[in-house]
Each structure stands twice: as structure tokens, then as C-alpha cells.
MARTIFI-972754 format. One line per 2 residues: number of its first residue (from 0); for each residue x negated, y negated, z negated of N, C-alpha, C. Coordinates in steps of 0.02 Angstrom, whole numbers, plus 32768, in hexadecimal, padded with zeros to 4 digits. Last residue first. Example, Ala and Ser with C-alpha at 12.3 -4.5 7.8 and 13.67 -1.06 7.14 Angstrom:
! MARTIFI-972754
1) 7D7E,8070,7E9E,7D54,8035,7E9B,7D7B,7FFE,7E76  7D6C,811C,7E7A,7D99,80E1,7E7A,7D6C,80A5,7E7A
//
This chain:
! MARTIFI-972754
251) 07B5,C943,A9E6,07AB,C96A,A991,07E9,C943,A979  07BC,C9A0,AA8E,07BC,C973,AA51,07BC,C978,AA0B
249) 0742,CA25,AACB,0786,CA17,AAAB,0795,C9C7,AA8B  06DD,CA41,AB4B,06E5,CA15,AB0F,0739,C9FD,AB01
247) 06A0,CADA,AB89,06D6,CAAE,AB87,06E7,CA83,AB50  0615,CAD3,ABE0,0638,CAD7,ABB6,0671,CAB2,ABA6
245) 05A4,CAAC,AC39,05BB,CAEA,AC47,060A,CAF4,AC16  0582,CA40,ABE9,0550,CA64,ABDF,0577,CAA5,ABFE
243) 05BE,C9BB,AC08,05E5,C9F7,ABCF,05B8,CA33,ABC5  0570,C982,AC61,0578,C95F,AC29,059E,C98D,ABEB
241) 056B,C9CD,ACC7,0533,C9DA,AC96,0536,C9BD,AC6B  05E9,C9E6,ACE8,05C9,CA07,ACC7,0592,CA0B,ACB2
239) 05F4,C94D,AD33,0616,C965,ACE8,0609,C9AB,ACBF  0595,C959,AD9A,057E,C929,AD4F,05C3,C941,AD0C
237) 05DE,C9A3,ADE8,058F,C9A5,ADBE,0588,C99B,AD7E  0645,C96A,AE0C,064F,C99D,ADE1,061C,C9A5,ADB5
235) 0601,C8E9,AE4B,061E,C8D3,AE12,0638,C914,ADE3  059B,C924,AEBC,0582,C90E,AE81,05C6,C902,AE40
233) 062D,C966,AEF4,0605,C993,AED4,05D3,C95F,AEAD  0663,C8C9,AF17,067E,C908,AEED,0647,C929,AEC9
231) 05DF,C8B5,AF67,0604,C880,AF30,062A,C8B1,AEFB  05F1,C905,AFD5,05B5,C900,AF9F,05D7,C8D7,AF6C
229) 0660,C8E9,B014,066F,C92C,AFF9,0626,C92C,AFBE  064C,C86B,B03C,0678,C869,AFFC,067F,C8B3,AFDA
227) 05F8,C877,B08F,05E6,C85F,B078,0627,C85D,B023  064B,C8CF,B0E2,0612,C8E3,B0D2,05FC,C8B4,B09C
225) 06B0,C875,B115,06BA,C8B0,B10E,0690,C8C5,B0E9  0652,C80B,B150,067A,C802,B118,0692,C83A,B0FD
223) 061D,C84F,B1C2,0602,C833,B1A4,060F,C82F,B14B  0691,C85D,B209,067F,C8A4,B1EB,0650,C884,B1AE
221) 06A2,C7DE,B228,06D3,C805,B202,06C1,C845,B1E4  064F,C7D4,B28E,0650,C7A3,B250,066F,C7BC,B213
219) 0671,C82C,B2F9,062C,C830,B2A7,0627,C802,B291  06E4,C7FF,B312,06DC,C839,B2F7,06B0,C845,B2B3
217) 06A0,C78D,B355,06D8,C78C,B324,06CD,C7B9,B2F7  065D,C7C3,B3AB,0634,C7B3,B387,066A,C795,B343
215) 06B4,C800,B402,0690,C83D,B3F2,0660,C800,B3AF  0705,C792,B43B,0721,C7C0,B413,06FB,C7E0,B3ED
213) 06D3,C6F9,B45B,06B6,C751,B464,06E0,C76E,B427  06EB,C66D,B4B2,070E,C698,B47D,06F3,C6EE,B491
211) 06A0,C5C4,B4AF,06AE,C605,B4D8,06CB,C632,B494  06D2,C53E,B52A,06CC,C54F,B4F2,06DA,C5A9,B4FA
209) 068A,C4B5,B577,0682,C508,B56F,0691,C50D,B533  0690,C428,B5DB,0697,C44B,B58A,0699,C491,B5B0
207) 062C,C3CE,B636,0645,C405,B63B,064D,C41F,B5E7  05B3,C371,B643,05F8,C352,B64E,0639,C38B,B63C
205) 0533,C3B5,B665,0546,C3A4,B61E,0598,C37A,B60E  055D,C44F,B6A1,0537,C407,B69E,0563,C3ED,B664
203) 053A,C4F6,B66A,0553,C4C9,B687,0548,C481,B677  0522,C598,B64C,050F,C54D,B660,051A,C530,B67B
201) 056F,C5F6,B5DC,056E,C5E6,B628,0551,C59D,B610  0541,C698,B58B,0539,C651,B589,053B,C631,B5BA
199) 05BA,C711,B594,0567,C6FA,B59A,0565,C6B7,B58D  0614,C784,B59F,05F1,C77C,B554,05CA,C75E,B566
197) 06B5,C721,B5AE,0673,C755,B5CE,064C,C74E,B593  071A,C6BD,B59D,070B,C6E8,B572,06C9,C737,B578
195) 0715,C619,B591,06DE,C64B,B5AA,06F7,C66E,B57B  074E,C584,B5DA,0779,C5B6,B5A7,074D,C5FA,B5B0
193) 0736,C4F4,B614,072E,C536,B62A,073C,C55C,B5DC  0753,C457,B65B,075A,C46D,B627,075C,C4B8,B635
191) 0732,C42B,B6DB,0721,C3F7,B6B7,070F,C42F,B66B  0746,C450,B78D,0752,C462,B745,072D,C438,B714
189) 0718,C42E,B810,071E,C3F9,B7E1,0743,C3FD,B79F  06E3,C482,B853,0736,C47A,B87B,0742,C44F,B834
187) 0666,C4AD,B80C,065E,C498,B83B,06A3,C474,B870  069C,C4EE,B79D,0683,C4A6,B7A2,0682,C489,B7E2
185) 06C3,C569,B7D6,06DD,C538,B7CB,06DF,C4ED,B7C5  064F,C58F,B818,066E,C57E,B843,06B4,C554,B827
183) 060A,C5AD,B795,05E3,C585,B7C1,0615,C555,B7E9  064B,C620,B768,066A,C5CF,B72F,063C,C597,B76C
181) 063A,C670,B7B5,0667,C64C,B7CD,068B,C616,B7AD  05B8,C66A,B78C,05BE,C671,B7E1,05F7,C64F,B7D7
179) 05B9,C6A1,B70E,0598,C656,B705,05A7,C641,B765  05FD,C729,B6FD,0613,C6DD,B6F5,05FB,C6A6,B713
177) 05CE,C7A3,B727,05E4,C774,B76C,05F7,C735,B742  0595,C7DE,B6CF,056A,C7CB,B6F7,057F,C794,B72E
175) 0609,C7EF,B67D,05BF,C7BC,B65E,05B2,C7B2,B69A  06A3,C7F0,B6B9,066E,C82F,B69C,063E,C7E9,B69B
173) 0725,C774,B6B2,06ED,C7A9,B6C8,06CA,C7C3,B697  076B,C715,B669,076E,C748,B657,074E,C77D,B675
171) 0768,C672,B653,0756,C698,B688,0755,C6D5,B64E  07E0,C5DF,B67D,07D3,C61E,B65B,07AF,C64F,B681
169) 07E0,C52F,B69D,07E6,C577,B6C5,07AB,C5A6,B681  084B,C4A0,B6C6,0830,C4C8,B67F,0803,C526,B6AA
167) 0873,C46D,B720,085A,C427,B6F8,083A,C475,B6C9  08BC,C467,B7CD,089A,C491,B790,0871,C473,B756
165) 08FA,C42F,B839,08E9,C3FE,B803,08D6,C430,B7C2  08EC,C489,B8B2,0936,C491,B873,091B,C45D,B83E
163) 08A3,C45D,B8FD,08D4,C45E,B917,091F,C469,B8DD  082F,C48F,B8AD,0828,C43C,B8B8,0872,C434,B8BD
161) 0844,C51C,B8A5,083F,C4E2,B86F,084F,C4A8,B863  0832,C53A,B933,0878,C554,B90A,086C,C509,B8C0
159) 07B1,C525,B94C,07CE,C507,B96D,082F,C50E,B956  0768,C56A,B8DA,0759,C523,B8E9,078D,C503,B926
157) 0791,C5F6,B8F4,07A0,C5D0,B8B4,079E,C58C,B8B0  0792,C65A,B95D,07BB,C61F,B956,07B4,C5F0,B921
155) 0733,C6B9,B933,071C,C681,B95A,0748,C651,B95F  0793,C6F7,B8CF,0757,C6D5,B8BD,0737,C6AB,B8EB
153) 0833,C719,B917,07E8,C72F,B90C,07C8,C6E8,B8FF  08CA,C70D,B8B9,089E,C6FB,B8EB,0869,C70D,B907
151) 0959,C750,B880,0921,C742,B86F,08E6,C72D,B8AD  0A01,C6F6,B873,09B8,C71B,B8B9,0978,C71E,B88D
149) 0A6F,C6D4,B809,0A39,C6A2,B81F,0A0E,C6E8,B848  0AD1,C708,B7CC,0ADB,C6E2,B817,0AA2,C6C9,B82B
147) 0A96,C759,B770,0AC9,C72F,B75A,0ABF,C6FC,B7A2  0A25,C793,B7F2,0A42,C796,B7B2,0A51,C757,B77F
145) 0A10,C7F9,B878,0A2A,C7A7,B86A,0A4A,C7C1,B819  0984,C81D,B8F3,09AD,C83A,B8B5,09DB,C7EB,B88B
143) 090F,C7F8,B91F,093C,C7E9,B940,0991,C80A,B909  08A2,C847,B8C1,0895,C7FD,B8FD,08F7,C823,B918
141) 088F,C8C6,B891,08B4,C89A,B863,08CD,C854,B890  086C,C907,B8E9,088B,C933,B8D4,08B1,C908,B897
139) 07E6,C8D1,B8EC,0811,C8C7,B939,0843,C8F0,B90E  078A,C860,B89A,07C0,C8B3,B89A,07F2,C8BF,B8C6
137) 0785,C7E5,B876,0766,C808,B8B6,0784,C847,B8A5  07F0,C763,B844,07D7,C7A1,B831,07B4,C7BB,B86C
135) 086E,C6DE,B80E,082A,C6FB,B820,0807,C732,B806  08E9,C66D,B7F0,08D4,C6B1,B7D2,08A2,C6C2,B816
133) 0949,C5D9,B7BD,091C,C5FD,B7DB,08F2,C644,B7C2  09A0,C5BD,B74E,09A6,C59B,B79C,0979,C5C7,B7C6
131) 09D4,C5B0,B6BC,0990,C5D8,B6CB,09AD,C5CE,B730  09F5,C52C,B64C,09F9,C567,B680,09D1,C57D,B6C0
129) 09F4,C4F9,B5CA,09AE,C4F3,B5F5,09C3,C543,B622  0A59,C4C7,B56E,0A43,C485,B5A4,0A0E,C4B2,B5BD
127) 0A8F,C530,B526,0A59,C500,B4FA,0A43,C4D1,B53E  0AB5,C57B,B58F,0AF5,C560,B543,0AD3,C524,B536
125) 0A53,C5C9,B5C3,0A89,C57F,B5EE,0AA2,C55B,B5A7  0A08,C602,B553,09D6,C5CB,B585,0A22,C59A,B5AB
123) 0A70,C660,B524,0A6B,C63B,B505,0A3D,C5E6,B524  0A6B,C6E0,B589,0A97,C6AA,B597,0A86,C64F,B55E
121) 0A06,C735,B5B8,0A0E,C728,B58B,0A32,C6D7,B5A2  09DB,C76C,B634,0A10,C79D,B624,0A31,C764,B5EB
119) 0956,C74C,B643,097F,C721,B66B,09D7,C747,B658  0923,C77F,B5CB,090F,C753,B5C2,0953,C733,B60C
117) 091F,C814,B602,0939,C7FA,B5D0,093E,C7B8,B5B9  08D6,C803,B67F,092A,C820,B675,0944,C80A,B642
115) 085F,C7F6,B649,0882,C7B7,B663,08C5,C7C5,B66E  083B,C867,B5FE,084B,C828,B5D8,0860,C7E8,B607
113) 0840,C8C1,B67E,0875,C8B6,B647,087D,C891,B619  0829,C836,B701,081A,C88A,B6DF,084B,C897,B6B8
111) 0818,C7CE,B74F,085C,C7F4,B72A,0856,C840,B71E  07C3,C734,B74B,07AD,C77B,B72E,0805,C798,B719
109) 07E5,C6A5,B71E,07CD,C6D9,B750,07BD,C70D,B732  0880,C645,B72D,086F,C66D,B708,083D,C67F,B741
107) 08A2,C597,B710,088F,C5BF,B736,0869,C604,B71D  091F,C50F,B6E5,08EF,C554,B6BB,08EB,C574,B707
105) 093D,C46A,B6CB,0933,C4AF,B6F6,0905,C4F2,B6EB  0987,C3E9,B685,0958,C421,B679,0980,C456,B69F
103) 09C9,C343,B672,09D6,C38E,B69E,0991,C3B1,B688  09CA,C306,B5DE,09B3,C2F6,B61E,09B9,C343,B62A
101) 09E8,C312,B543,0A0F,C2D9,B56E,0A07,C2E9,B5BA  0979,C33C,B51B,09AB,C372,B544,09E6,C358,B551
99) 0906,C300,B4E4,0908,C300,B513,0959,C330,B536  0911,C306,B449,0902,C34D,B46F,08EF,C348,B4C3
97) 0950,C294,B44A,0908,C299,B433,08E5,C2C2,B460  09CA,C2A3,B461,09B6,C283,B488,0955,C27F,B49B
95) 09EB,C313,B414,09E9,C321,B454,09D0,C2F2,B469  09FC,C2BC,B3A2,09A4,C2F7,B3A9,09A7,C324,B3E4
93) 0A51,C26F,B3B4,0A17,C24F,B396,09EE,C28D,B3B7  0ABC,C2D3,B3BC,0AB0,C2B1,B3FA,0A75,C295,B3F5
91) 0ABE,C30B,B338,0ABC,C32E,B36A,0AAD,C30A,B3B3  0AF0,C293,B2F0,0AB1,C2B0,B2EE,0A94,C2C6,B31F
89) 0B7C,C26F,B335,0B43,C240,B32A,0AFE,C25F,B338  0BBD,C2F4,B2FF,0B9C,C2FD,B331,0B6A,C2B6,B355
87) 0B9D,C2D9,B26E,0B80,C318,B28B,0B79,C31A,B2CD  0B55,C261,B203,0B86,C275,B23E,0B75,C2BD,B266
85) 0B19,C296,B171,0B0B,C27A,B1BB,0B58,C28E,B1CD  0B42,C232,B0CE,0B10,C276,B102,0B15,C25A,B149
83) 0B85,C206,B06A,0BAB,C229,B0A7,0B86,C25D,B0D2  0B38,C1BD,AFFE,0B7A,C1D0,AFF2,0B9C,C203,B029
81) 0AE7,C17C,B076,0ADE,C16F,B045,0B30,C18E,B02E  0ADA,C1A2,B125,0AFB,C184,B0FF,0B07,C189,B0AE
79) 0A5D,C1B6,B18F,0A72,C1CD,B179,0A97,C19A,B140  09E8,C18E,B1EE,09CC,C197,B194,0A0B,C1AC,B168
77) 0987,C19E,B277,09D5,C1BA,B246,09C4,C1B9,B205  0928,C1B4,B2D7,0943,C16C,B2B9,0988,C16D,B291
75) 08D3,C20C,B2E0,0904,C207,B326,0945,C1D6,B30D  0897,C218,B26C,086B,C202,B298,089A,C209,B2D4
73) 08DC,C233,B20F,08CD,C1E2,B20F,08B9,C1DB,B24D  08FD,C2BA,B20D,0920,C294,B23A,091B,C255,B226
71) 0881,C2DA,B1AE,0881,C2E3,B1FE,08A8,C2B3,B229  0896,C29F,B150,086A,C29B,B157,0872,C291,B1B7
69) 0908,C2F1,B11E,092F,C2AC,B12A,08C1,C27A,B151  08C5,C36A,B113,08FE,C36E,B13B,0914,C324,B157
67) 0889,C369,B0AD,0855,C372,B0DB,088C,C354,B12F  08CE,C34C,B039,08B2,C311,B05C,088E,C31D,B09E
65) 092A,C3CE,B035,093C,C381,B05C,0912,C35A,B068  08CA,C44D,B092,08E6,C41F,B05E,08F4,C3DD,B068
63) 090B,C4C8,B109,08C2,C49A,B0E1,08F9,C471,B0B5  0970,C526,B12A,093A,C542,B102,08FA,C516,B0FF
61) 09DD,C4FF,B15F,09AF,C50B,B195,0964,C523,B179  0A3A,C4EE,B105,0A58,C520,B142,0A1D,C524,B17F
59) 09EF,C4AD,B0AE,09FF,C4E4,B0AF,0A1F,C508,B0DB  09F4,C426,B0F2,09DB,C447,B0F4,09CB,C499,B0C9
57) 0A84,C40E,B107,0A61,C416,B143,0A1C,C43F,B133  0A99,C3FB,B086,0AD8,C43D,B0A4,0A9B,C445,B0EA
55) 0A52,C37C,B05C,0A50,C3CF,B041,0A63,C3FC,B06E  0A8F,C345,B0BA,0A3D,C33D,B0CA,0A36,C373,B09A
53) 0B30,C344,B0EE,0B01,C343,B0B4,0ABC,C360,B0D3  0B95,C328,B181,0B70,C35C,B150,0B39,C348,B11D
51) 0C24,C301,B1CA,0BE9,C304,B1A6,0BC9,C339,B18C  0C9A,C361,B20F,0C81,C311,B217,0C40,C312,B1F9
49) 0CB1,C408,B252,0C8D,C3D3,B21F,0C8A,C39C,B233  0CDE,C45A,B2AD,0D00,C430,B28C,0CF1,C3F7,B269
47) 0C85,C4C2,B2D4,0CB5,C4D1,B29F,0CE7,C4AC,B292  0C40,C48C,B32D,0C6D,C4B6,B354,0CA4,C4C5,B316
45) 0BF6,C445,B2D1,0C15,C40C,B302,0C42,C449,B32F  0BA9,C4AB,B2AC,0BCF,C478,B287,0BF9,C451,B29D
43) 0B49,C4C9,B314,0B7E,C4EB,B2F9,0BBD,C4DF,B2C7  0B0E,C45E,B339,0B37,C484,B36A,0B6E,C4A7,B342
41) 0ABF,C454,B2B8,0AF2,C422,B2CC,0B28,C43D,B304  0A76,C4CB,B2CD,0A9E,C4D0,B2A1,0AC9,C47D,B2A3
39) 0A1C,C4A2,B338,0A56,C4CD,B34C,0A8F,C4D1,B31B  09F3,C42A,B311,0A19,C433,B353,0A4B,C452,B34B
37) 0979,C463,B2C2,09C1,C43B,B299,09FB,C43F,B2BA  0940,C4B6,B315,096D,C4CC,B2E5,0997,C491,B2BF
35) 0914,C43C,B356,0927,C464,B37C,0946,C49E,B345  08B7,C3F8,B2DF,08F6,C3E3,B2F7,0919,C410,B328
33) 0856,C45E,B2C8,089B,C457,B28E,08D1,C433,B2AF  0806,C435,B32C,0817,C479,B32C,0859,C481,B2FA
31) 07EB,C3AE,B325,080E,C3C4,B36C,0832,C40C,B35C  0791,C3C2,B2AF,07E0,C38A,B293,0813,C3B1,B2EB
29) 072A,C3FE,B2E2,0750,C429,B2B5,079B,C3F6,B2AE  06F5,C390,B32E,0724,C3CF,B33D,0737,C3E5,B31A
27) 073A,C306,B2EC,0709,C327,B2DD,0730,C35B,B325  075D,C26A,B367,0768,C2A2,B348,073F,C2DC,B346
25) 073F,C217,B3C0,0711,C204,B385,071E,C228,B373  0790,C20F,B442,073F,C22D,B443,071F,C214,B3FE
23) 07FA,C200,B415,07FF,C239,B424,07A8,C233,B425  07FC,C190,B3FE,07F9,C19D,B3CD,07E4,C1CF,B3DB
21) 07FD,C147,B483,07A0,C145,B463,07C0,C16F,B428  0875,C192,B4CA,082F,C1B2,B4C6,07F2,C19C,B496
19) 08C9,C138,B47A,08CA,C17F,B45D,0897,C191,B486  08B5,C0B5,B4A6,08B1,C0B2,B45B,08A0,C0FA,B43B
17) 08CB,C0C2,B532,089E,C0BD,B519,0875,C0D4,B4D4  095B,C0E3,B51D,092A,C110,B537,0902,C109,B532
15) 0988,C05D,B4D6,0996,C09A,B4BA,094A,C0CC,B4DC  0956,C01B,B551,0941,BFFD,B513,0947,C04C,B4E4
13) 09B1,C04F,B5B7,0971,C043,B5B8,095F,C038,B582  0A34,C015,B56F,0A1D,C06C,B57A,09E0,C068,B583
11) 0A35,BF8D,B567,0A1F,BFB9,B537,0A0C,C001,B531  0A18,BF82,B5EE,09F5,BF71,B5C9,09E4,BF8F,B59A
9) 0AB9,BFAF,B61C,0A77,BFCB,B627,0A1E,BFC8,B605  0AF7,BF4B,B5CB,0AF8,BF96,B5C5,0ABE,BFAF,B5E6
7) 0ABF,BED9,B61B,0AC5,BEE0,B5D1,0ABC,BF26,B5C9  0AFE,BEE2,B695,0AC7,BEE6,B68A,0AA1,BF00,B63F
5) 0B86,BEF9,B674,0B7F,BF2A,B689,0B21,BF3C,B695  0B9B,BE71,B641,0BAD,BE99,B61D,0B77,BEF1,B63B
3) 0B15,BDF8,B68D,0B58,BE19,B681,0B6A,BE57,B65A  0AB2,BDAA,B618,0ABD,BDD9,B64D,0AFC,BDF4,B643
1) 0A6A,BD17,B5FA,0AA6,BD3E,B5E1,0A9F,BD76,B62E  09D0,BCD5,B5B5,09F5,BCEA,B5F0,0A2D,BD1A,B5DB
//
């Protein structure tokens, strides 16, 4: 069967969209987490000027190695040109499409204490496709207050503000005790994808990503290492004085 031109095209977009979610759902996470830095450093390449780039140059400007590098972007179907590298902004469209950020994204912030001040203050969420549309708080002293044009709302609005702004992503930045209430009411106005930075574990059904970020356990990962290399030292002075016996060994 021949289809008209304009059928055709559609076809293949269908076909395309298809082709990039089953990939999109065979990808490691860790491959999701490098591609969102490859992104940006293509962003930035493609503001410089650049046509191409080398699978070296890419990956040193993003700190893994080429094969780990030409590994990843197999999996959003780029293998890149033998002698030339990638297209830069080619690329760049490949792991937006992956990324999903071809498609509108709505950020809903709750909680505007001061990490949500900071967090809705921070311009970089529109630049990158995920502007922040909605804001929520019970602090009668924060509820009705408007920042970067957007009203902050109260918390009972959240399910009926959500649905109404097509909210696809929502950040919660409350104190522990109130998260899991209003990551509740998100789901509930058909959030899909939740951004937790409260310190607790929220439950949610199994259709629902969570991904969560604690500053305070960063930290002790880091102090962790801190500590762990300050022993490393002192064993390695150790061992050189007891190997000199306290003493200083001249050459002969």
C-alpha cells in the first residue's frame, strides 16, 4: 500500500518514537546519568560553534573514556563517523530525544522554605526544558507571595493546580514529616515523576519514579573519603619511618 506523502511522514515519526522509547527503556541508569552530562557539554559546543566532535574530545570534556563513551551513545543509536566523530547538534537532538525532552515538561515545586527559594530562584530548570509552573507551601507568610511570576499556592491546591497546568515532574522540598502527604497528593493530580529532597523515604506505587537527593548523606560520603585518605597518609609516613628506623638514610 502507498500512502500519501504526508501519511508517510507521519509513519515514520511514529516509527522513530517508537524506536526511541523501547531504547529508552533498555538503558543502564548509570548510561541515563552520563547521557544528561553528555547533553550538556554538547549544549555547550553547539553554543561555541562546533560542527563535530571526537569520541576522545567528548570524552574528556566529560571525564569517562572513549569506549565507555561510544558504549553509551550506541544505545540512543549514534555510532558516530569513522575519521569525524559526531555531529554535535545531530547528537544533541539523539539524547534529547532519548532523554525524553523532545516532549513539554512541567516542574512543580513544594516546600518554599529556603532550599525551595533556592531551588525556584535557580534559573538553569527553564534553560534545560523543565520550568518550574507551579509553587506550594502552608506558611501563610509564603501562600500568596509571587516568585519569578509564578503565586506560590497552598498545598491543598496541589491536585487541582497540577492536573490544570499539565505538571509532569514535582520537587518536594518540605521538612520530613510533611513529604510523603504531599508527594501523596501529587500522585494523586497524576505526577508520574517526583524529585525528593526531604530526608525520608516516600512510598509510592509502583508506576511512580523517585529519585532522591540528601545533601547531608553526600557530605558523609565525603567526609568518609576525607578520613579515609587522612589514614592512608599517616599509615604511608609510618611505614617510612620505620623502614629508616627514625633515621635519615643518605645514598652511597
Amino acid at each position: 500500500m502507498t500512502l500519501p506523502p504526508h501519511a508517510g511522514s507521519s509513519a515514520r515519526a511514529g516509527g522513530a518514537a517508537r524506536t526511541a522509547a523501547k531504547l529508552a527503556r533498555s538503558i543502564p541508569e548509570a548510561t541515563v546519568a552520563r547521557l544528561a552530562v553528555y547533553l550538556r557539554i554538547l549544549g555547550e559546543l553547539a553554543e561555541q560553534g562546533a560542527d563535530t566532535v571526537s569520541s576522545e574530545e567528548l570524552a574528556a570534556a566529560t571525564g569517562v573514556n572513549s569506549a565507555k563513551l561510544r558504549k553509551d551513545l550506541s544505545y540512543v543509536g549514534s555510532y558516530g563517523i569513522r575519521g569525524v566523530g559526531y555531529e554535535v547538534v545531530s547528537l544533541h537532538r539523539q539524547i534529547e530525544r532519548t532523554l525524553g525532552l523532545d516532549q513539554k515538561q512541567a516542574v512543580a515545586l513544594v516546600g518554599v522554605g529556603n532550599l525551595g527559594q533556592a531551588l525556584a530562584g535557580y534559573g538553569g530548570f527553564g534553560v534545560r526544558g523543565f520550568p518550574v509552573t507551579a509553587m506550594f507551601d502552608v506558611d501563610p507568610h509564603i501562600v500568596g507571595i509571587r516568585i519569578n511570576d509564578i503565586v506560590v499556592d497552598h498545598v491543598r491546591d496541589i491536585s487541582s493546580i497540577c492536573a490544570a497546568r499539565g505538571v509532569t515532574i514535582g520537587m518536594i522540598a518540605t521538612p520530613g514529616p510533611a513529604a510523603q502527604a504531599v508527594c501523596d497528593q501529587l500522585v494523586e493530580a497524576g505526577v508520574e515523576c517526583i524529585l525528593n529532597f526531604a530526608p525520608v523515604v516516600l512510598q509510592v506505587p509502583e508506576r511512580v519514579e523517585v529519585r532522591k537527593v540528601d545533601l547531608a548523606v553526600e557530605l558523609q560520603i565525603l567526609a568518609f573519603h576525607v578520613a579515609r585518605r587522612r589514614v592512608a597518609s599517616t599509615d604511608g609516613a609510618e611505614s617510612v619511618q620505620a623502614g629508616t628506623n627514625g633515621s635519615v638514610v643518605l645514598p652511597r
